[in-house]
C-alpha distance (Angstrom), angle and dihedral (degrees) to the residues before:
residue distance angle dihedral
X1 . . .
X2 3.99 . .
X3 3.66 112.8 .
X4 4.00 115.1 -128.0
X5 4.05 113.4 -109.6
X6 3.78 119.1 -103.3
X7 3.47 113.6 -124.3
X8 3.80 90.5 -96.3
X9 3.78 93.5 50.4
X10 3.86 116.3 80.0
X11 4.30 121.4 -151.8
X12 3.08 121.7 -143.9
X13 3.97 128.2 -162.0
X14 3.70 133.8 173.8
X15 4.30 129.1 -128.2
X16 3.45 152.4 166.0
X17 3.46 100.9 -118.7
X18 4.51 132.7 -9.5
X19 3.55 113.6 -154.8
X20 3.92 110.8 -160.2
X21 3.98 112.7 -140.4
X22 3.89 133.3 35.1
X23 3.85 92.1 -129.9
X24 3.70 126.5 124.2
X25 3.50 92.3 -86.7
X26 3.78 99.0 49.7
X27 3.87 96.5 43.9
X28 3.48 84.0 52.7
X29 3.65 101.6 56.8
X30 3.62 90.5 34.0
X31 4.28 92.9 56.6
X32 4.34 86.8 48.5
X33 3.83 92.7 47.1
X34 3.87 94.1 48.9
X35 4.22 90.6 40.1
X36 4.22 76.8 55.0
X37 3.75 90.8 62.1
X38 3.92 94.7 -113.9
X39 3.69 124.2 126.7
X40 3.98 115.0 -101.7
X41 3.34 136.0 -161.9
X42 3.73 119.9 -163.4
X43 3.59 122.6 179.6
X44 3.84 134.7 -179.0
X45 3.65 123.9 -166.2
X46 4.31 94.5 -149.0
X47 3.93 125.3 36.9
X48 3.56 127.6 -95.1
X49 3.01 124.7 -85.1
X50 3.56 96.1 42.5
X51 3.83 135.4 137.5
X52 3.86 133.0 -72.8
X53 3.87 137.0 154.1
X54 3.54 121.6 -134.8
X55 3.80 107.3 79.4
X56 3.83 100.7 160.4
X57 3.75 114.4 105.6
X58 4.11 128.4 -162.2
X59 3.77 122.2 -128.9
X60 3.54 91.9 -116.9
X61 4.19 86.6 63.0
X62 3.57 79.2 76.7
X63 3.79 96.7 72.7
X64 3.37 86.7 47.2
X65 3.63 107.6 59.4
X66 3.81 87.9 41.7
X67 3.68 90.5 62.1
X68 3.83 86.0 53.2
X69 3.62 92.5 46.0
X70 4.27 95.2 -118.5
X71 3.39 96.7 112.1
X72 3.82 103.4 108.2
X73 3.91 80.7 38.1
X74 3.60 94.0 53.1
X75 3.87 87.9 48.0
X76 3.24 103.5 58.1
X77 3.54 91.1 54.9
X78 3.38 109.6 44.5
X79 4.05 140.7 68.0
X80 3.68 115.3 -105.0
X81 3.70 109.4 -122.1
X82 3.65 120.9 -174.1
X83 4.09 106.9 175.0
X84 3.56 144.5 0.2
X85 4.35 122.9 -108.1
X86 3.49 116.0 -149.7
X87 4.09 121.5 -161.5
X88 3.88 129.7 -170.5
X89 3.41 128.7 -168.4
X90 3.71 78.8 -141.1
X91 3.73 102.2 69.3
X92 3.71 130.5 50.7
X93 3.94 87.1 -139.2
X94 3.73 142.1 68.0
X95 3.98 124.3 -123.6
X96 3.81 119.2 -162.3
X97 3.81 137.7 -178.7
X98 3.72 142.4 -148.7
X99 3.46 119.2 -147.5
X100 3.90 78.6 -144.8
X101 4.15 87.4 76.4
X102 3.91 94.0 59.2
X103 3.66 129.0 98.0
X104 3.32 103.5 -77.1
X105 4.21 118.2 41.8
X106 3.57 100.2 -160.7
X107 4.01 94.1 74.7
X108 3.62 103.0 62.4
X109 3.42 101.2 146.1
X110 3.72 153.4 26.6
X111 4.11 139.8 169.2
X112 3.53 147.4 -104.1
X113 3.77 116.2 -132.7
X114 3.95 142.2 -163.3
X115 4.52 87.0 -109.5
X116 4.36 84.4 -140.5
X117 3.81 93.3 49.3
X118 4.32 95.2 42.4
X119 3.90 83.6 45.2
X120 3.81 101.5 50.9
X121 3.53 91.3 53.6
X122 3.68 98.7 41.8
X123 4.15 80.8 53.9
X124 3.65 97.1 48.7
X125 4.06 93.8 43.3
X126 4.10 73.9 58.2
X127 3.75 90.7 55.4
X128 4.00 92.6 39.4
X129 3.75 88.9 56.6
X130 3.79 98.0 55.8
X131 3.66 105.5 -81.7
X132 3.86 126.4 135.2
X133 3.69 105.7 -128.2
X134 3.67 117.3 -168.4
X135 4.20 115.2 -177.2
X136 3.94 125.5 -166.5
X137 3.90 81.3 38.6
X138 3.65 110.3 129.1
X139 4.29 117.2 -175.4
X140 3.45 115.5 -131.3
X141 3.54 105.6 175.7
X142 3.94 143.2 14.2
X143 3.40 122.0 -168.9
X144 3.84 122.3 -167.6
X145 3.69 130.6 -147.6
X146 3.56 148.6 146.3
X147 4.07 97.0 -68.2
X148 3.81 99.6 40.8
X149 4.21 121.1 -77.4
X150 3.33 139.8 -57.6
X151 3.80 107.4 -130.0
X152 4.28 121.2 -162.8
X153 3.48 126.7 -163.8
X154 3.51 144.6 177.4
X155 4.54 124.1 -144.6
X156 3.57 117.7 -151.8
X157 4.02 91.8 -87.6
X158 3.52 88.7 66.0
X159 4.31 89.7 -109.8
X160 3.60 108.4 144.4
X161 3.63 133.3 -138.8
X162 3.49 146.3 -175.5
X163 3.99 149.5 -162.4
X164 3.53 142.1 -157.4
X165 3.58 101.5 -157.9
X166 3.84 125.3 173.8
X167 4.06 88.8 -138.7
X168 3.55 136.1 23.8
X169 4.15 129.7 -150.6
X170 3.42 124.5 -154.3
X171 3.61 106.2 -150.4
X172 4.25 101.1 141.1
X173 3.47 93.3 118.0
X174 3.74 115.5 -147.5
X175 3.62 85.8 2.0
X176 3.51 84.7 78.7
X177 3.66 91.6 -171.6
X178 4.24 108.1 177.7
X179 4.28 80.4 31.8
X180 3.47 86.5 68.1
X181 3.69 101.1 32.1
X182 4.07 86.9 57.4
X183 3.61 85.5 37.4
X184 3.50 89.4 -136.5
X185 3.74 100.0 134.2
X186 3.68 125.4 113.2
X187 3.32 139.2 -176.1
X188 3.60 124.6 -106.0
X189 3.89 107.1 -128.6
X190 3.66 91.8 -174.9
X191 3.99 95.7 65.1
X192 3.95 104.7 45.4
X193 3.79 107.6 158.8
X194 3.45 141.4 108.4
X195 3.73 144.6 -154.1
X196 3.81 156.4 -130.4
X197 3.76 129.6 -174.8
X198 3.30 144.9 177.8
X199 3.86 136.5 -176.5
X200 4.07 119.2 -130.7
X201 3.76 137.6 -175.0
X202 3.48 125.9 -135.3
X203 3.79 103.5 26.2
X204 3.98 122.8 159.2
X205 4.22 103.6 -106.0
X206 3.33 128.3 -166.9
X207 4.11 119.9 -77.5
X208 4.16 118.6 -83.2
X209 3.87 114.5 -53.9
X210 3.80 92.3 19.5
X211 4.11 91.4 53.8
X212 3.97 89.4 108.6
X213 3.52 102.4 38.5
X214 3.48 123.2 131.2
X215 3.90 114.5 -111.3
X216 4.19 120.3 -153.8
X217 4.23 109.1 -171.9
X218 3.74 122.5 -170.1
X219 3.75 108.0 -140.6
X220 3.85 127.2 169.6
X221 3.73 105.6 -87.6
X222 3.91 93.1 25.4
X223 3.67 144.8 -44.8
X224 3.89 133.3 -70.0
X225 3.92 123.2 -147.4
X226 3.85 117.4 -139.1
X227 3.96 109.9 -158.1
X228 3.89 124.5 172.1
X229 3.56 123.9 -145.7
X230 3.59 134.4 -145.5
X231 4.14 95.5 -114.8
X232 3.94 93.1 60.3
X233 3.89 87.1 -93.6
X234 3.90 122.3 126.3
X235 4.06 124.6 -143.6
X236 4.02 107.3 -144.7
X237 3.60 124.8 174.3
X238 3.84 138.2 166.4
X239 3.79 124.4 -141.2
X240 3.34 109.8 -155.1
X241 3.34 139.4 -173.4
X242 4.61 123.3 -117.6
X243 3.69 93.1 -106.2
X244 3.37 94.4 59.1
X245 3.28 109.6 45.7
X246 3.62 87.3 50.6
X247 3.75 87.4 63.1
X248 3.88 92.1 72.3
X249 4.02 116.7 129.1
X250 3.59 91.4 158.8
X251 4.14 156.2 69.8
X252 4.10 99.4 -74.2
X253 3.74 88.6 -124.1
X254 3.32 100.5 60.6
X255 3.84 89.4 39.3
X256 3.41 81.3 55.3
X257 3.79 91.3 59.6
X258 3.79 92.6 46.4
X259 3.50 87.0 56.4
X260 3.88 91.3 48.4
X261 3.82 83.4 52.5
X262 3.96 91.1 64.3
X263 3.81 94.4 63.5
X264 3.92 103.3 61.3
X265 4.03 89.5 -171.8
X266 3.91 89.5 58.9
X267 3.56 101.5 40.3
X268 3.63 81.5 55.9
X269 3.86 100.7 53.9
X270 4.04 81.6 45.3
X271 4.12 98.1 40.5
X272 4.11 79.1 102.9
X273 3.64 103.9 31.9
X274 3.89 134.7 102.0
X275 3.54 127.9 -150.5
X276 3.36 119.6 -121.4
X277 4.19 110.0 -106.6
X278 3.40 89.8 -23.7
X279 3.75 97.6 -91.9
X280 3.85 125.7 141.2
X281 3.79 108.3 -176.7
X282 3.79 119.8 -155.9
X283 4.24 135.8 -147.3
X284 3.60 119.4 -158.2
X285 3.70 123.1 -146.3
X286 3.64 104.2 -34.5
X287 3.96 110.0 166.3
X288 3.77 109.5 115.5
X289 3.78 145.8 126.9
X290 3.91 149.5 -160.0
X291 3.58 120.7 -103.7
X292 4.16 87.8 -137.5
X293 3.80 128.0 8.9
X294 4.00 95.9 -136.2
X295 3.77 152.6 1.4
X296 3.78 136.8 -161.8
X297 3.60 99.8 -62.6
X298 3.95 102.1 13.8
X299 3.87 144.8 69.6
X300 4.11 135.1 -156.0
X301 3.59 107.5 -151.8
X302 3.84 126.2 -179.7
X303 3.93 118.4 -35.8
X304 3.95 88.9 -3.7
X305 3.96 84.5 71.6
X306 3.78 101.7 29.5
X307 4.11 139.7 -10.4
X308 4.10 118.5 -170.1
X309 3.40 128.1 179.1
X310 4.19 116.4 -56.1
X311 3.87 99.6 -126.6
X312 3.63 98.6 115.8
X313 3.68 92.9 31.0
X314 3.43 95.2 -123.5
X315 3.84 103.5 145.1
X316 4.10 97.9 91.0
X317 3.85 86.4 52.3
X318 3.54 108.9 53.7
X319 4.08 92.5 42.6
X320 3.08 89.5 67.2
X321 3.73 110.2 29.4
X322 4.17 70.8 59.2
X323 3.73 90.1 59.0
X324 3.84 92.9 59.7
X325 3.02 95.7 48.2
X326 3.63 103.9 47.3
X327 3.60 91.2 42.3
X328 3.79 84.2 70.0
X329 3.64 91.2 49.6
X330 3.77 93.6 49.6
X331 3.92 87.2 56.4
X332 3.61 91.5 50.3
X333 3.26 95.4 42.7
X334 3.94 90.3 49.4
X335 3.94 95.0 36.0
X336 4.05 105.1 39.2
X337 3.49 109.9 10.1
X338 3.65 91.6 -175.2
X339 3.62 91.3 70.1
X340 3.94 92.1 45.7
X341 3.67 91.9 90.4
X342 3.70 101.2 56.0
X343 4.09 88.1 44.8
X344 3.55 97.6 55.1
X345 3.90 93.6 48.5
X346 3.99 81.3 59.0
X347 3.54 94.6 48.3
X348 3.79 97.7 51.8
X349 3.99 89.4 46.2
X350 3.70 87.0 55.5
X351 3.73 98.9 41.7
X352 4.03 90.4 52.7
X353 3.79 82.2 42.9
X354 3.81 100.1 73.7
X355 3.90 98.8 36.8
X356 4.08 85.8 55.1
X357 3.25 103.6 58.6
X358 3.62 98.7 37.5
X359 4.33 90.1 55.8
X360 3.86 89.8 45.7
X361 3.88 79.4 76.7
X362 3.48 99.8 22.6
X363 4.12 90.2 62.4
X364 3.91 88.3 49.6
X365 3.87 94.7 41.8
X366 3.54 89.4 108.9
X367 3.43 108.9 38.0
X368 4.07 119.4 101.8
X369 4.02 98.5 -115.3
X370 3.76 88.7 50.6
X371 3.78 94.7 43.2
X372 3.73 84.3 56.1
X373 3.65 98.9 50.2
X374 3.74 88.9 55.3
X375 3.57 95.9 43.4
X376 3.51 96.0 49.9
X377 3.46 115.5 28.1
X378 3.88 134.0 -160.8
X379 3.92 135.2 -179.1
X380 3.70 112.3 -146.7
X381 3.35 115.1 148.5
X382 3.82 81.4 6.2
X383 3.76 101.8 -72.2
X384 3.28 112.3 149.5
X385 4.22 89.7 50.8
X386 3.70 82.5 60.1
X387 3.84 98.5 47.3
X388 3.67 86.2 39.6
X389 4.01 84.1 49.4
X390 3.63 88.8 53.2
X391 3.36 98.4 55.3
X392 3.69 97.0 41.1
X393 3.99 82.7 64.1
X394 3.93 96.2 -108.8
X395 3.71 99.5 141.4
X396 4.15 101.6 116.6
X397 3.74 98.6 41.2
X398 3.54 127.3 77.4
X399 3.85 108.4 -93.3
X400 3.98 92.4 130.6
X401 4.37 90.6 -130.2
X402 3.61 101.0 131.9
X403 4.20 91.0 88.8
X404 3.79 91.5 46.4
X405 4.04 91.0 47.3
X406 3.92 85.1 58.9
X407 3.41 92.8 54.0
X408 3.99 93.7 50.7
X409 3.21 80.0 52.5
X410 3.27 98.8 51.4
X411 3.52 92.6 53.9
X412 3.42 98.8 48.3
X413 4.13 84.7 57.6
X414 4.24 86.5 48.6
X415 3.62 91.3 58.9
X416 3.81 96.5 38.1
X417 4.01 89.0 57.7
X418 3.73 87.7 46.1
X419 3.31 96.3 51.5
X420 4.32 108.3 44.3
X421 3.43 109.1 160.7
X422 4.00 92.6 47.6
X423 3.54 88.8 44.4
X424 4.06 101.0 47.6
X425 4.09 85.3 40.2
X426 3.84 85.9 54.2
X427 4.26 97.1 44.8
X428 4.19 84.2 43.4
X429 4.28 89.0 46.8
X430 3.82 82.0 52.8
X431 3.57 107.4 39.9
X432 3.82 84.0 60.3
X433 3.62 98.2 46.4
X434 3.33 105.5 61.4
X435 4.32 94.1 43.3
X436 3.70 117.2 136.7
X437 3.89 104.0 -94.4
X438 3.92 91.1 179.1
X439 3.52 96.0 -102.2
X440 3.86 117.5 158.6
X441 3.72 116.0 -119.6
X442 3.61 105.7 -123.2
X443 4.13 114.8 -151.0
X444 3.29 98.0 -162.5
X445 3.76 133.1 53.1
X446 3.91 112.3 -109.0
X447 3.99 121.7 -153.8
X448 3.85 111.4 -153.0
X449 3.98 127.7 -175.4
C-alpha cells in the first residue's frame, strides 16, 4: 500500500500527456488521449460539479458529443434550443432565426445546459475513458525542458505533487496559466466589456418550440442574453460596456435591476420572476488572446488561448472543437515529431480562425447597419444561410459559406458608405464605449448578494 505524502514530502509520477483544467475543453482532450492508449493526467483546481457561465451550446456541439458518445447524456440534460431572437430598442418588431435556415439543414438544433452539470459529465467521460482525474488539484508551476515539463501542484490539504510529463495542455481557461507564464497574453482592445448575471425562476419564455431559444436584446449601454434552462431556471446576463460599470454607486444587485429596468422587453419577461438566492455575479474585463496557440511541448486550447465576447455563444464550441484537434497534434507530436512542426502551424491557423470571424461581427454588433442586417434579414447570394451557418458553429466542415459571408459583408460596407453620418456616429458611439475606464480585470467570476 503507498503511504500518502505529508505536506512536506512531494510525489512525483510520470505520463504521457497532463492537461491543466477540468473544463470542456480539457475533459475533452483528456477522454481522446486516454481512448489513444497514452497515459493522461487531468487535473482541476475546484470540484465537480461546480459553477460556470456560458450555458448556450451551437448545433455543431452536437457532432461533437456524438463522437464522444454523450449525446443521449447530453440530451437529457439540456434545453432544446432551435434559433436565436434578436430585439432592438430600435425597432418596434422582433426578428428570429432557426438554425434550420443556415447552410447546412441537417443541424437544426442544439441545447442549453446547467455549465456544472454539462462539465461533470464531460470530466467523468474523461475518467471513463482511461484518464487519471485528480480534483481540488491546483498547478502551480510548469517548468519546460528538453524531455517534456515538470509540472507541481498543490490539493486542497496542502500535499504536493508533481509530474514529469512528455507534453503539457493548457486547458485552465481564463486562468490562462502557460499564457501568463510566457507572458504572452494580451488584451484584446477591440472587445472591452464586462458582465453581470443572474439566474431567475419563473420568467415569461417564448411560446412552444421557441421556449429554449436563445434571446440577444440591444439596450443602451449594451445587450443582455436571455437563455432558458432545462430545470425551469433562466440564465440572464448584461454585457456592458467600461463607462458604465464605472457609474455604479450602489449594491450590484440592485444595479443589476436598474440595469434590467433599461430594457423594457426584459423587465417584462422578468416583471414575475425571482432570482435565484439573490446573487448577481460579476466578470471584469475579460477579452484577451495568446500571441501563439502552442510550442514544442505545449498546447492552448479554448479560453486558455483566447476568450471574445459571448454573443453568439461560441465559447463551449471552439474548446472543444480545440480538443480534437489538438489531440491529433499531441499524437503527432508524441508519435513523429518530425511532422509536429507542420501540425502545430495548422492548429494555430485554425484556432485564430474561429475567434476572427466571430469578432468581425461581434465589433459591429452594435452598430446601426449591422443591427439592421440582423433584424431584417435577406438571402441573396445566400447570406443569411451563411450567417446563420456561422452561428450554428459550421466553420471547419464543408458547407462552402465563406464566399457568401463576403458578400454580407459586402453589403453591410454598401450600406455603411450610403449611409455616412449614421455610420461615423456609430464608429464614434463605439470608439467611446469600449475606452479604458480603469477597471480591474477580474479572473475569476465573483457572486455578490
Amino acid at each position: 500500500m503507498t503511504s500518502q505524502p505529508t505536506t512536506d514530502e512531494t510525489l512525483e509520477e510520470t505520463c504521457d500527456v497532463l492537461v491543466i483544467g477540468g473544463g470542456p475543453a480539457g475533459s475533452t482532450i483528456a477522454a481522446l488521449l486516454a481512448t489513444q492508449g497514452r497515459h493522461v493526467v487531468l487535473l482541476e483546481k475546484a470540484h465537480h460539479p461546480r459553477f460556470h457561465i456560458g450555458e448556450s451550446l451551437l448545433p455543431c456541439n452536437v457532432e461533437l458529443f456524438e463522437r464522444l458518445g454523450l449525446k443521449e447524456q447530453v440530451d437529457k440534460i439540456g434545453m432544446p434550443k432551435f434559433g436565436i431572437e434578436f430585439v432592438s430598442p430600435d425597432h418596434e418588431h422582433r426578428s428570429a432565426v432557426e438554425f434550420a435556415e443556415a447552410w447546412d439543414k441537417t443541424k437544426p438544433s442544439a441545447w442549453q445546459v446547467r455549465r456544472s452539470e454539462l462539465d461533470e459529465l464531460l470530466f467523468r467521460n474523461a475518467a471513463t475513458r482511461g484518464a487519471k482525474t485528480l480534483e481540488g488539484c491546483r498547478v502551480r508551476e510548469v517548468d519546460f525542458d528538453a524531455e517534456g515539463a515538470l509540472v507541481q501542484a498543490e490539493l486542497d490539504d496542502g500535499a504536493r505533487h508533481s509530474w514529469r510529463t512528455r507534453f503539457v495542455v493548457d486547458a485552465s481557461g481564463r486562468d490562462t496559466f502557460i499564457a501568463n507564464k510566457l507572458r504572452c497574453k494580451e488584451k484584446n482592445p477591440k472587445h472591452n466589456s464586462s458582465a453581470l448575471f443572474g439566474h431567475y425562476t419563473d420568467a415569461r419564455r417564448l411560446p412552444g418550440k421557441m421556449e429554449g431559444n436563445i434571446s440577444i436584446m440591444w439596450f443602451q449601454h449594451g445587450w443582455f442574453w436571455f437563455i432558458p434552462l432545462a430545470d425551469g431556471t433562466t440564465s440572464v446576463g448584461a454585457v456592458c460596456w467600461p463607462y458604465y460599470l464605472k457609474s455604479r454607486n450602489k449594491p450590484l444587485p440592485q444595479f443589476f435591476d436598474d440595469t434590467i429596468a433599461l430594457c423594457p422587453e426584459l423587465a417584462d419577461r422578468l416583471k414575475n420572476a425571482t432570482r435565484v438566492d439573490d446573487a448577481v455575479h460579476a466578470t471584469g474585463n475579460y477579452s484577451y488572446n495568446a500571441t501563439h496557440s502552442s510550442g514544442e511541448r505545449y498546447l492552448l486550447l479554448g479560453d486558455a488561448f483566447t476568450f471574445i465576447d459571448p454573443m453568439f455563444s461560441s465559447g463551449v464550441y471552439l474548446a472543444m472543437t480545440s480538443a480534437f484537434k489538438g489531440a491529433d497534434v499531441v499524437a503527432t507530436a508524441l508519435d513523429r515529431p518530425a511532422e509536429a512542426a507542420r501540425a502545430r502551424k495548422h492548429f494555430d491557423a485554425m484556432m485564430k480562425k474561429g475567434p476572427k470571424e466571430y469578432s468581425w461581427f461581434i465589433t459591429r454588433v452594435t452598430n446601426p447597419t449591422i443591427r439592421q442586417l440582423f433584424m431584417y434579414p435577406i438571402n441573396p447570394l445566400r447570406v443569411k444561410e451563411a450567417l446563420m451557418s456561422l452561428l450554428a458553429g459550421d466553420l471547419y466542415g464543408k458547407s462552402p459559406i465563406q464566399p457568401s459571408l463576403w458578400a454580407l459583408k459586402g453589403i453591410y460596407y454598401m450600406i455603411s458608405v450610403g449611409n455616412l453620418r449614421r455610420t461615423y456616429r456609430g464608429w464614434r458611439a463605439r470608439h467611446s464605449n469600449i475606452r479604458d475606464m480603469g477597471l480591474l480585470a477580474d479572473e475569476n467570476v465573483q457572486a455578490v448578494k
